[in-house]
C-alpha positions as CSV (number, residue, x, y, z in Angstrom):
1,X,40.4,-3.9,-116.2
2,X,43.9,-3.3,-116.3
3,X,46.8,-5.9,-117.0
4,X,50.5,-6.0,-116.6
5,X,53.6,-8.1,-117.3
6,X,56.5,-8.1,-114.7
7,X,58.5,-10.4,-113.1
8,X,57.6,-9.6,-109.7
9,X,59.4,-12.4,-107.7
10,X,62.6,-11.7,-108.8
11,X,63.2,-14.9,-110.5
12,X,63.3,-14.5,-113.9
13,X,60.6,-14.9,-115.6
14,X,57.3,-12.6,-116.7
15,X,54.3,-13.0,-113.9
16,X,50.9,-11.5,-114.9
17,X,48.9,-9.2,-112.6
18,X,45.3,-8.2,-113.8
19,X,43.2,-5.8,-111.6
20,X,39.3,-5.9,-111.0
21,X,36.1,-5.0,-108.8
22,X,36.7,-5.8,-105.2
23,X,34.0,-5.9,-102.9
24,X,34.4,-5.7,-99.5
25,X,31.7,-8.0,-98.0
26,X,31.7,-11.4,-96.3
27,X,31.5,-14.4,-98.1
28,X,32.2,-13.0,-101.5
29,X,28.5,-12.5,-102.1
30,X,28.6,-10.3,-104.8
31,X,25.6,-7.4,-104.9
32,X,25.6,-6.5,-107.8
33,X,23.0,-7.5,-110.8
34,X,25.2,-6.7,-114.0
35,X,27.8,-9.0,-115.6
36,X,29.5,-6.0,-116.3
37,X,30.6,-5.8,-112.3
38,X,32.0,-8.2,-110.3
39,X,33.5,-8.6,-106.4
40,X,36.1,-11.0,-106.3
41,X,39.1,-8.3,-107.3
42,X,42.4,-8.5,-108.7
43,X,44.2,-11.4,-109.5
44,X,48.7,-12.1,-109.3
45,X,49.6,-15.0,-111.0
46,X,53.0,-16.2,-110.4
47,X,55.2,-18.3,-113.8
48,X,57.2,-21.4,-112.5
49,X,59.4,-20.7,-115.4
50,X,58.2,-23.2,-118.3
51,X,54.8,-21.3,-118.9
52,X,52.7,-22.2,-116.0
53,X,50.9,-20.1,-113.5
54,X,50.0,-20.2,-110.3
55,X,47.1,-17.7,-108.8
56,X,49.0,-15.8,-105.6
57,X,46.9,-13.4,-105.0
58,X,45.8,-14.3,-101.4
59,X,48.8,-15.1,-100.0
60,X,50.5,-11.9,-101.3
61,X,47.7,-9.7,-100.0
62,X,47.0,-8.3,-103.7
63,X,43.0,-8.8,-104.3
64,X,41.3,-5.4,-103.1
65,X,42.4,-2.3,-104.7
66,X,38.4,-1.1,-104.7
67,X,37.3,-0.3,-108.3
68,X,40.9,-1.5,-110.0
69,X,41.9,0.4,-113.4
70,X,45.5,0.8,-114.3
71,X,48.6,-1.0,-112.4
72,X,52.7,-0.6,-112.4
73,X,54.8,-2.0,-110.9
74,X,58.2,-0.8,-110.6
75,X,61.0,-0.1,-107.9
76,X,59.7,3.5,-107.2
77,X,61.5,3.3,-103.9
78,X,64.7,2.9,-105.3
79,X,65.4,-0.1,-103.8
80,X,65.7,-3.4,-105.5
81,X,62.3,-4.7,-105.5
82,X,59.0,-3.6,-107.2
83,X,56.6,-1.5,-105.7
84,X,53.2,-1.8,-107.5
85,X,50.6,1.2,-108.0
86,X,46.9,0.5,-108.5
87,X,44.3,3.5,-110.0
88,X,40.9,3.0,-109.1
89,X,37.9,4.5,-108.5
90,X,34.2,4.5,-109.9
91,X,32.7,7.9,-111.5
92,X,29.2,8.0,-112.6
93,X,26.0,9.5,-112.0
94,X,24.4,7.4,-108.8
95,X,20.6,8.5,-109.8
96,X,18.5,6.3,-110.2
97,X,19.9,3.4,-108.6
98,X,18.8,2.1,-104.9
99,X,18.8,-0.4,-102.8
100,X,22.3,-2.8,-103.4
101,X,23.1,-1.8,-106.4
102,X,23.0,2.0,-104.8
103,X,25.0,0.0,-101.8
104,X,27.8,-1.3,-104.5
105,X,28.3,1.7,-106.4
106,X,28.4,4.1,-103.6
107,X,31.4,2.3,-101.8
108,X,33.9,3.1,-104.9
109,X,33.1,6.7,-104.8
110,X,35.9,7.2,-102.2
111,X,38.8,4.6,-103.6
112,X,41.8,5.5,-102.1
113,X,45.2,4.8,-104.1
114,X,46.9,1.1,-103.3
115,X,51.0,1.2,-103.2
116,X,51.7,-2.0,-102.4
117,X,55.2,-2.7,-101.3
118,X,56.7,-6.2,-100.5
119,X,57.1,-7.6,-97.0
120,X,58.5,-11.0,-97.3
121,X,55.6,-13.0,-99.6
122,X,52.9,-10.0,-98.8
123,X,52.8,-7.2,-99.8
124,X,51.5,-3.9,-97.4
125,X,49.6,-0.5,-98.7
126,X,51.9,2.2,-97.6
127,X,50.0,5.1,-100.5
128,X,48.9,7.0,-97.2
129,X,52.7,7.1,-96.3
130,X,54.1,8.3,-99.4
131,X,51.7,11.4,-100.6
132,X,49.5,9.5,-102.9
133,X,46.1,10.3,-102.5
134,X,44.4,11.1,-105.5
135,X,40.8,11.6,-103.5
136,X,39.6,14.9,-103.8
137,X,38.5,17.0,-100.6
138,X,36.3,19.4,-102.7
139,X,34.1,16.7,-103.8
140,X,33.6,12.9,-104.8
141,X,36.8,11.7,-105.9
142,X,37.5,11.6,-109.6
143,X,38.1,7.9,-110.6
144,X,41.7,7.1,-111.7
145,X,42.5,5.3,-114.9
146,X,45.6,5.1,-116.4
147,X,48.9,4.8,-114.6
148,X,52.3,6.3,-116.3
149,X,55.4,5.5,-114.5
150,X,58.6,7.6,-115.8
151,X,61.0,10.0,-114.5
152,X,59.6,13.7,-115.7
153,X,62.3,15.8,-113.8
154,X,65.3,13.6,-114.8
155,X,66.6,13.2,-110.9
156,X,66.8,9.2,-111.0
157,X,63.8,8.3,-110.1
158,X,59.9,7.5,-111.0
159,X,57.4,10.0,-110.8
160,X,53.6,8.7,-111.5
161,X,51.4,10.2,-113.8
162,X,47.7,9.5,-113.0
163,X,44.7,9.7,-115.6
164,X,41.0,10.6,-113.9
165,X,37.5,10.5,-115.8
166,X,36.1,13.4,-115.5
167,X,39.1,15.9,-114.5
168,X,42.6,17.0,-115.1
169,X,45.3,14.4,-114.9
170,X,47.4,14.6,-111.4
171,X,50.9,14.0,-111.5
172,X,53.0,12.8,-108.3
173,X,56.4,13.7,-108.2
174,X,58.9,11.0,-106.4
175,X,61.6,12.9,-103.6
176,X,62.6,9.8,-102.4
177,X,66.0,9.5,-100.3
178,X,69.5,9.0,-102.8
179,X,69.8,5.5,-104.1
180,X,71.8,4.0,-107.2
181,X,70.2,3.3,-110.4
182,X,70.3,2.3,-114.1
183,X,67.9,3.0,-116.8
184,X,68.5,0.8,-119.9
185,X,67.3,2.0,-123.5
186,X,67.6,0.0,-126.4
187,X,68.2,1.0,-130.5
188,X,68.4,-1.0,-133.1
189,X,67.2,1.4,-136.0
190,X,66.4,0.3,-139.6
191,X,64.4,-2.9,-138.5
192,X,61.1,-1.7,-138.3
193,X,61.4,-2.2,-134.0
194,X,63.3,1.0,-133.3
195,X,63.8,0.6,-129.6
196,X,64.0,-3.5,-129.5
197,X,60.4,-3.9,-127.7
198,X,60.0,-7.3,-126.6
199,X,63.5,-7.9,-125.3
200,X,65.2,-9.3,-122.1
201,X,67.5,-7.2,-120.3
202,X,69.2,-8.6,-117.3
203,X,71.6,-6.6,-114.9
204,X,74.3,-8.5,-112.4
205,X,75.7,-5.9,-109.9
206,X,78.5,-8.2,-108.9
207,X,79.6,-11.8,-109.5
208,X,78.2,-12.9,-106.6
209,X,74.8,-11.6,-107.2
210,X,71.3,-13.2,-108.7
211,X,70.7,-11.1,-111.8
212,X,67.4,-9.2,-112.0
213,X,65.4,-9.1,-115.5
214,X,63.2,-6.9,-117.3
215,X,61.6,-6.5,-120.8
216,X,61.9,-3.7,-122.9
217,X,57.8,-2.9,-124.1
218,X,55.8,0.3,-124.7
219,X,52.5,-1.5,-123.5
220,X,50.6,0.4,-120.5
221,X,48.0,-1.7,-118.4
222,X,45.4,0.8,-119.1
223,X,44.4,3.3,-121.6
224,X,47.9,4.3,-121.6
225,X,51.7,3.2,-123.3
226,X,54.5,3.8,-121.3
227,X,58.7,4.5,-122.2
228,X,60.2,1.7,-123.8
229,X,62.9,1.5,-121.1
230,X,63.8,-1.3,-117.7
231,X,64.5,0.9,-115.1
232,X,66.6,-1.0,-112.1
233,X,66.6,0.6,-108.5
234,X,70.1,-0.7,-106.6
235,X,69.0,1.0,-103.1
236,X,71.4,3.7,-101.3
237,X,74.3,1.1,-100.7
238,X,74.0,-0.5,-104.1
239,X,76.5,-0.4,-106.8
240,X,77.8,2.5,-108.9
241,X,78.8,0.2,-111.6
242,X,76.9,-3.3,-112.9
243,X,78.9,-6.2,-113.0
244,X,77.5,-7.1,-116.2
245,X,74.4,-6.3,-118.7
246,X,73.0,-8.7,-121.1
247,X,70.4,-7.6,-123.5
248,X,68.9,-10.7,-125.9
249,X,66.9,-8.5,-128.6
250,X,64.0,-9.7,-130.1
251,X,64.5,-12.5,-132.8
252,X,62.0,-14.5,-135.0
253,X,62.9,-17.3,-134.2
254,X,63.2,-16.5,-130.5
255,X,66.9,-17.1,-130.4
256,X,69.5,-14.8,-130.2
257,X,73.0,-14.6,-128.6
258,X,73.2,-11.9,-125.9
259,X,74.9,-8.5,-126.0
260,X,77.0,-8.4,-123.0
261,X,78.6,-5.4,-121.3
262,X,80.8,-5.6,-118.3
263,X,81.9,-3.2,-115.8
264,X,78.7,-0.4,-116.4
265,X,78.2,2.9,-114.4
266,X,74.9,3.4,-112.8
267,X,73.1,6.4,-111.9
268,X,72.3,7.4,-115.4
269,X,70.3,6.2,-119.1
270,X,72.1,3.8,-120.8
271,X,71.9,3.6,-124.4
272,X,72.6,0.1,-125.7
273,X,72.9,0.0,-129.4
274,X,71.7,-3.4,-131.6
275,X,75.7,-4.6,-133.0
């Protein structure tokens, strides 16, 4: 259904997350009689770094987000980690199906919202807990679709804007508690690549620190695109200036030396310009 590129351990390089069908039921005997449907839900495949991948999605708790469409992942909390936001949801006419296949349909009718937030090497579904609930009490819930995570009101943080078949799109505005941030926006004008899409940006909030990566890409998981910006979260007690900000911009060859800027305030949109 949906896929997305993000370096979700923190360690430097790009893992891949890809959502699916997830069926709830024992054995992971799959209903179903249409290879257009599966059961056995999402998948979070984890890089070692030198372009292998190792399936996760077990031990990080990640498989069933119902009827999976669009995913982000991004440090809505503030905090420096990456929450991740699953749409789902099935929306069709059930007539004239019975038996299991009635069975299977049925159970996505109701898909509640996954926000999955790390706890050590799992990650827990706090959507309840933060307001997002995009089932409807009027009637059967309008499947979500595409996932847009970007900061409408300009406060500093991550609002999510939700797609749905069949209805309006909903938007969910973030009032999370005061925490540090950065946004990073690249230029680099007159090369075709206006805003440096498919380059690494790495912040270092003080020499002591691991640095934390992103790359800069328009691509949404689903039906969607998204702001070609990395947006960091540094938490209430984090920094209000980076240590140091490195941006390799895209090359043809795949090389390039870094721009590096030291001492940066946070709590704002940086504009970094190709030199």
């Amino acid at each position: 259904m949906g896929s997305l590129l993000r370096d979700f351990d923190e360690d430097g390089d790009l893992d891949w997350f890809v959502t699916g069908i997830a069926y709830p039921t024992g054995g992971r005997r799959c209903p179903a009689d249409s290879v257009a449907v599966g059961c056995s839900g999402n998948r979070l495949y984890s890089n070692d770094g030198k372009g292998d991948f190792r399936d996760v999605t077990e031990s990080a708790g990640v498989r069933d987000a119902g009827w999976g469409w669009g995913v982000a992942a991004e440090s809505f909390s503030g905090l420096p980690r990456r929450e991740i936001v699953v749409a789902n949801g099935f929306f069709e006419r059930l007539e004239g199906r019975s038996g299991a296949n009635l069975r299977y349909f049925s159970t996505f009718t109701e898909d509640p919202l996954r926000f999955w937030v790390p706890s050590g090497e799992r990650y827990v579904d706090l959507a309840k807990e933060v307001g997002l609930d995009d089932r409807d009490p009027s009637g059967p819930q309008n499947g979500s679709r595409a996932v847009v995570p970007f900061d409408y009101d300009n406060d500093g943080d991550l609002d999510v804007l939700l797609t749905r078949a069949g209805a309006s799109p909903r938007l969910f505005r973030n009032d999370r508690p005061t925490s540090h941030w950065v946004s990073i926006v690249l230029e680099q004008p007159g090369l075709g690549n206006r805003f440096a899409e498919g380059a690494k940006v790495q912040v270092t909030v003080d020499p002591n620190s691991e640095p934390r990566s992103a790359w800069i890409s328009s691509n949404g998981s689903y039906d969607s695109q998204v702001l070609p910006e990395a947006y960091f979260g540094f938490g209430p007690e984090g920094p209000a200036t980076i240590h140091e900000l490195r941006v390799w911009w895209p090359s043809p060859t795949g090389r390039s030396e870094p721009t590096v800027l030291r001492e940066v305030a946070a709590d704002r949109r940086v504009v970094v310009r190709r030199p």
